[in-house]
C-alpha positions as CSV (number, residue, x, y, z in Angstrom):
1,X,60.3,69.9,77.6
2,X,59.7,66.3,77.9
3,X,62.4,63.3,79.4
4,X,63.5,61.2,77.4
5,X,63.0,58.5,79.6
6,X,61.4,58.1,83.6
7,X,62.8,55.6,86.4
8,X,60.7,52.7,87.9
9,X,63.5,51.2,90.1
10,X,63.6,51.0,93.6
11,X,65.3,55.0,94.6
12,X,68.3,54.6,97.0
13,X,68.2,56.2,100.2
14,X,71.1,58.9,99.5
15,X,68.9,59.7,96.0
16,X,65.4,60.0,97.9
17,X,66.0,61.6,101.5
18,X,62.8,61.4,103.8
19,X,62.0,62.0,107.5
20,X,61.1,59.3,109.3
21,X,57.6,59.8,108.8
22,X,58.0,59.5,105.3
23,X,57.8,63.2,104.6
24,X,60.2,64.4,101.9
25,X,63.3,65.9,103.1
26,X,63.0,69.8,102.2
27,X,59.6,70.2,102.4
28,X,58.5,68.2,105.0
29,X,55.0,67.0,103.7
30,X,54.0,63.5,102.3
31,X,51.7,63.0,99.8
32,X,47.8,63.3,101.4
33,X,49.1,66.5,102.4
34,X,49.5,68.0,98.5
35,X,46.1,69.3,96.7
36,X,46.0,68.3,93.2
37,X,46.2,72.4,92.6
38,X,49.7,74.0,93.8
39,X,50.1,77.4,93.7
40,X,53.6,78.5,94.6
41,X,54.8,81.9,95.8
42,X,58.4,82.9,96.2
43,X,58.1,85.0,99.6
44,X,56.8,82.8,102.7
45,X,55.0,85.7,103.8
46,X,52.6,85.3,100.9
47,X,51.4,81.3,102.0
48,X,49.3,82.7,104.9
49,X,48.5,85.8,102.9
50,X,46.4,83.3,100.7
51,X,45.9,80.7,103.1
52,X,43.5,83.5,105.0
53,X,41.0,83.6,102.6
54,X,40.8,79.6,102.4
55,X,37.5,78.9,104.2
56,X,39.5,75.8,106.2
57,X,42.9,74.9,106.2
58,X,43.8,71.2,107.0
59,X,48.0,70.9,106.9
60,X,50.4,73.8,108.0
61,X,54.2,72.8,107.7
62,X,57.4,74.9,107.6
63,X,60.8,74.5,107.3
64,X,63.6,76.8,105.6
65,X,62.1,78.8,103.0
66,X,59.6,76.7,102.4
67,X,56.2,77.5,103.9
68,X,53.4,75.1,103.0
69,X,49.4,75.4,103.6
70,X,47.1,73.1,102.4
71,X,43.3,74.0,102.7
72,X,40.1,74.4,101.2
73,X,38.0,77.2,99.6
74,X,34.3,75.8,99.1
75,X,34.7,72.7,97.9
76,X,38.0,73.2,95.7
77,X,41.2,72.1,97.8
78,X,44.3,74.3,97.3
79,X,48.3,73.9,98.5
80,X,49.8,77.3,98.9
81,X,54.1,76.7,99.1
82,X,56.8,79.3,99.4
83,X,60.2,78.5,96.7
84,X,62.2,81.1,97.9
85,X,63.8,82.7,94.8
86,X,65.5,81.0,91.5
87,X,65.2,77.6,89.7
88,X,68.2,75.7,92.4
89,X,65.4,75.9,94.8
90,X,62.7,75.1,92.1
91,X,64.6,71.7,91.6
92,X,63.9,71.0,95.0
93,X,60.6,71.7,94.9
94,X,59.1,70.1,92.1
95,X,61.4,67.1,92.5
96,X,60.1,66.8,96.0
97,X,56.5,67.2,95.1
98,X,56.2,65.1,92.7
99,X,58.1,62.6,94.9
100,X,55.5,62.9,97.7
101,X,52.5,62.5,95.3
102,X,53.8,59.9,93.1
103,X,56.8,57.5,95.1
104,X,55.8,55.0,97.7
105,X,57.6,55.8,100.6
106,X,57.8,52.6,102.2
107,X,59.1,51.1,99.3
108,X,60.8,53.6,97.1
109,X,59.4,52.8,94.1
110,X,57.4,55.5,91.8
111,X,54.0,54.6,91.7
112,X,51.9,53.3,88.6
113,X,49.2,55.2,88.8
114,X,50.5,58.8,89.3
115,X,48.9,62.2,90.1
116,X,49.0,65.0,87.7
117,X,49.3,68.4,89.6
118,X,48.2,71.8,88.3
119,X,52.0,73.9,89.3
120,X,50.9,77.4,88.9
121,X,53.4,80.0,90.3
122,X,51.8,83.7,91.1
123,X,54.8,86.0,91.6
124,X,56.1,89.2,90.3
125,X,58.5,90.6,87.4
126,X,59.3,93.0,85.6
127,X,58.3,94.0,82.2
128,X,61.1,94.5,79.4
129,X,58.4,96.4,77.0
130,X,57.0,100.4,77.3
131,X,54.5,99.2,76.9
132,X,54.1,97.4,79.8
133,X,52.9,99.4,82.4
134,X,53.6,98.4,86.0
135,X,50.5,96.5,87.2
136,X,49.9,94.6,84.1
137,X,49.4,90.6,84.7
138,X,51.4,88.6,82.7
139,X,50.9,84.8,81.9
140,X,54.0,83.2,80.3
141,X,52.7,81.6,77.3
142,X,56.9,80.4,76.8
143,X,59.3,80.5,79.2
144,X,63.2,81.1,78.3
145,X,65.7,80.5,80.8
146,X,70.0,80.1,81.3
147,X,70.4,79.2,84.6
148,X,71.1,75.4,83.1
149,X,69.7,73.0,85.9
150,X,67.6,71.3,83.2
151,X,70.8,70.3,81.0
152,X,71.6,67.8,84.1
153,X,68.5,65.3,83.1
154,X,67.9,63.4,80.3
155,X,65.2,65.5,78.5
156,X,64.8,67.4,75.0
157,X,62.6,70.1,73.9
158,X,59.4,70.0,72.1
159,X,59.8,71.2,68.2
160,X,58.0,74.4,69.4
161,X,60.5,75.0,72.0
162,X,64.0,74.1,70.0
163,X,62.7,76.7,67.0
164,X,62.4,79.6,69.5
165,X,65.7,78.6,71.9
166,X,67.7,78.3,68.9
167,X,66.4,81.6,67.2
168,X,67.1,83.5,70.7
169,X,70.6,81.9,70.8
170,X,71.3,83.3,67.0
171,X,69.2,86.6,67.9
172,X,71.6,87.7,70.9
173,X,74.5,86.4,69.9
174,X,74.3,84.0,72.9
175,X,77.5,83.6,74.8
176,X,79.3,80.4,74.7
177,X,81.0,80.7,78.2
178,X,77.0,80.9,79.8
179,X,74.6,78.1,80.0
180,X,72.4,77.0,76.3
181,X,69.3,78.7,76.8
182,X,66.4,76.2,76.7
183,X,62.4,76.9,76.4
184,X,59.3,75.4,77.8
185,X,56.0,76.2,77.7
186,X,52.8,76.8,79.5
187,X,49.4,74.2,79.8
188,X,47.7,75.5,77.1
189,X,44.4,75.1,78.9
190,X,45.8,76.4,81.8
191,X,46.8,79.5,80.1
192,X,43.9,80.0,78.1
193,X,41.3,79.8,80.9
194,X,43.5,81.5,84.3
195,X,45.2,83.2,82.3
196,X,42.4,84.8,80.6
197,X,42.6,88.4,79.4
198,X,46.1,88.7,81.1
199,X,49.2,89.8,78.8
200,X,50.6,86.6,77.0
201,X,54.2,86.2,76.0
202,X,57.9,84.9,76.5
203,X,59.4,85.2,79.9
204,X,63.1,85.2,80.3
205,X,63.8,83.5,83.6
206,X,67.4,84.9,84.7
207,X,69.8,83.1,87.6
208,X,70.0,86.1,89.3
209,X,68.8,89.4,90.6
210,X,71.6,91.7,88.9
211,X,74.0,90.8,86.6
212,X,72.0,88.3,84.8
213,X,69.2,90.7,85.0
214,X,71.0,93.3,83.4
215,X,71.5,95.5,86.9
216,X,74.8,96.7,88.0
217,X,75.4,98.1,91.1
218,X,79.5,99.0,92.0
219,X,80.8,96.0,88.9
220,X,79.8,97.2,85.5
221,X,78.3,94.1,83.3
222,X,80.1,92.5,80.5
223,X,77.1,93.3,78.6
224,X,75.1,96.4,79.3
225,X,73.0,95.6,75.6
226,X,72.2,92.1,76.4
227,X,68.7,93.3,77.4
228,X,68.1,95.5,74.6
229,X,69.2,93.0,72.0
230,X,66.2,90.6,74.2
231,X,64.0,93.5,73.6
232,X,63.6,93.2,70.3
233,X,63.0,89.4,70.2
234,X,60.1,87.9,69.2
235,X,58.3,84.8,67.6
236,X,55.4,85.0,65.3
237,X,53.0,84.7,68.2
238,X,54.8,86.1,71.2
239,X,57.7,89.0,72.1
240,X,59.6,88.8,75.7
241,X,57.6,90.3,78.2
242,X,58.9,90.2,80.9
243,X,62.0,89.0,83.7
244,X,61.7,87.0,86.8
245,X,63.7,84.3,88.3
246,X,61.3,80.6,88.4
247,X,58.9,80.4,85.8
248,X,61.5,78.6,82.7
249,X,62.1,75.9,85.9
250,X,58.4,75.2,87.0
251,X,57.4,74.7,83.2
252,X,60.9,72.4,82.1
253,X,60.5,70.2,85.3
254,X,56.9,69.8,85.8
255,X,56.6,69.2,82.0
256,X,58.9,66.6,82.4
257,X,57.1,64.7,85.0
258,X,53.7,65.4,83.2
259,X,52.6,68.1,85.4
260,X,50.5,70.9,84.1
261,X,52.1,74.4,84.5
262,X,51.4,77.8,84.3
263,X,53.1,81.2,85.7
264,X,51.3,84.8,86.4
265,X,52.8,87.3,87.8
266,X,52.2,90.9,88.2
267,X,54.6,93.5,87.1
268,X,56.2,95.8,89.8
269,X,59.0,97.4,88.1
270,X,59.2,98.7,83.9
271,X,62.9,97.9,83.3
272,X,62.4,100.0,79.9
273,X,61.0,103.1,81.7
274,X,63.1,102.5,84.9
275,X,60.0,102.6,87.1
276,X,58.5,100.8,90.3
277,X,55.2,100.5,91.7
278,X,54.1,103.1,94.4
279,X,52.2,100.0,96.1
280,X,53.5,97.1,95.7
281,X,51.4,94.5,98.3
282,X,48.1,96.1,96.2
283,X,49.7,94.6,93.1
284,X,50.1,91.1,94.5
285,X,47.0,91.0,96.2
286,X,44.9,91.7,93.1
287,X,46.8,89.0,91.3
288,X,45.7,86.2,94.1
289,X,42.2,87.7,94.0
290,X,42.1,87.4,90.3
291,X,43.7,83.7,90.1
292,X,42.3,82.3,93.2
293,X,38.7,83.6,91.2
294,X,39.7,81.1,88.2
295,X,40.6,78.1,89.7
């Protein structure tokens, strides 16, 4: 995805909310304290689960859901953050990122030179395939995703991106009362080099844990074949892999403020078997090994 068009005026004070150190408002850090490399986790727990193998850290801040460490493993510095779950809080946290690296505080006005982060997400899913067994590391090559906070900036999709959101719309038969799906895409160097030798394909990034994941609990769905007609779609390079609840918002708003993204998760649960990892923490733990290896 890419805006159409960026602000350079001066940000009102309701629009950009900061502490009075100049910190942003959610997450509570300002820009010196952001590595160029953000990897973000969905579970707070998880920032000091990877922050323990940093050989220093220099920043520790935390606030709500949002955890934040900022260290250094030889001579490679690295920000570890905590989303908590689904893209509303993923429009916090990439607005608010990018705000700290690239807005002058004092004056409000975005910067001319700005930093270009590496955004890469390590979390879980599940995997929509057979397959797929539980275990598997996926990197999200595409990323597909109705929860609709996108549609609320001026941006478009790349001609890659409209072909496969527009046959996925015709595909499922796409409801008209949800959100349009939209689609945006990985770094391609990112994906090619962390994302090396892991499973790569389209990841459908739901607004919810249930229903729009296809569980029902005491209310049946409206659609109990939604995810079997999302099955069977694929692309001539790619087929839906997998579910999870952040990736489609990382890659549409970083992309848009020229950020490079990337997701990999680790599958925990086979939605086509109906099956769950016996050990989950093993599973997450060898994804961080294996990413924090590559960066």
């Amino acid at each position: 995805m890419k805006a159409r068009r960026t602000l350079t005026d001066r940000i009102p004070e309701s629009q950009l909310i900061l502490q009075p150190n100049g910190a942003v408002y959610h997450l509570g850090v300002t820009g010196d304290q952001i590595a160029d490399t953000v990897l973000i986790v969905g579970d707070p727990d998880r920032v000091p689960m990877i922050s323990q193998r940093f050989d220093s850290i220099q920043h520790k801040v935390a606030g709500r859901e949002f955890v934040i460490h900022t260290g250094r493993i030889g001579k490679k510095e690295i920000t570890v953050l905590s989303s908590g779950i689904g893209v509303d809080n993923i429009d916090i946290v990439i607005n608010e990122l990018d705000a700290a690296v690239n807005i002058d505080p004092k004056t409000r006005i975005p910067r001319s030179k700005k930093r270009i982060l590496r955004l890469i997400r390590l979390g879980t899913t599940g995997a929509l395939q057979e397959d797929i067994p539980v275990g598997t590391r996926i990197a999200s090559a595409y990323a597909i995703g109705y929860d609709g906070v996108p549609w609320h900036y001026d941006v478009s999709m790349l001609a890659d991106e409209e072909k496969i959101a527009q046959a996925f719309i015709e595909h499922t038969n796409w409801p008209q009362e949800l959100a349009s799906p939209y689609v945006a895409k990985a770094d391609k160097v990112l994906l090619n080099t962390i994302g090396e030798g892991m499973v790569h394909g389209i990841t459908v990034t739901a607004n919810g844990f249930y229903g729009p994941q296809n569980r029902a609990l005491r209310v049946p769905l409206r659609d109990a074949q939604r995810m079997d007609q999302m099955r069977s779609f694929q692309t001539s390079e790619h087929r839906l892999t997998n579910f999870e609840m952040e990736c489609a918002g990382i890659y549409a708003l970083g992309s848009m403020l020229s950020h490079r993204v990337l997701t990999c998760c680790v599958v925990l649960a086979n939605r086509y078997n109906e099956e769950f990892t016996t050990d989950p923490a093993k599973a997450v733990e060898s994804l961080i090994n294996a990413v924090l290896g590559r960066l």
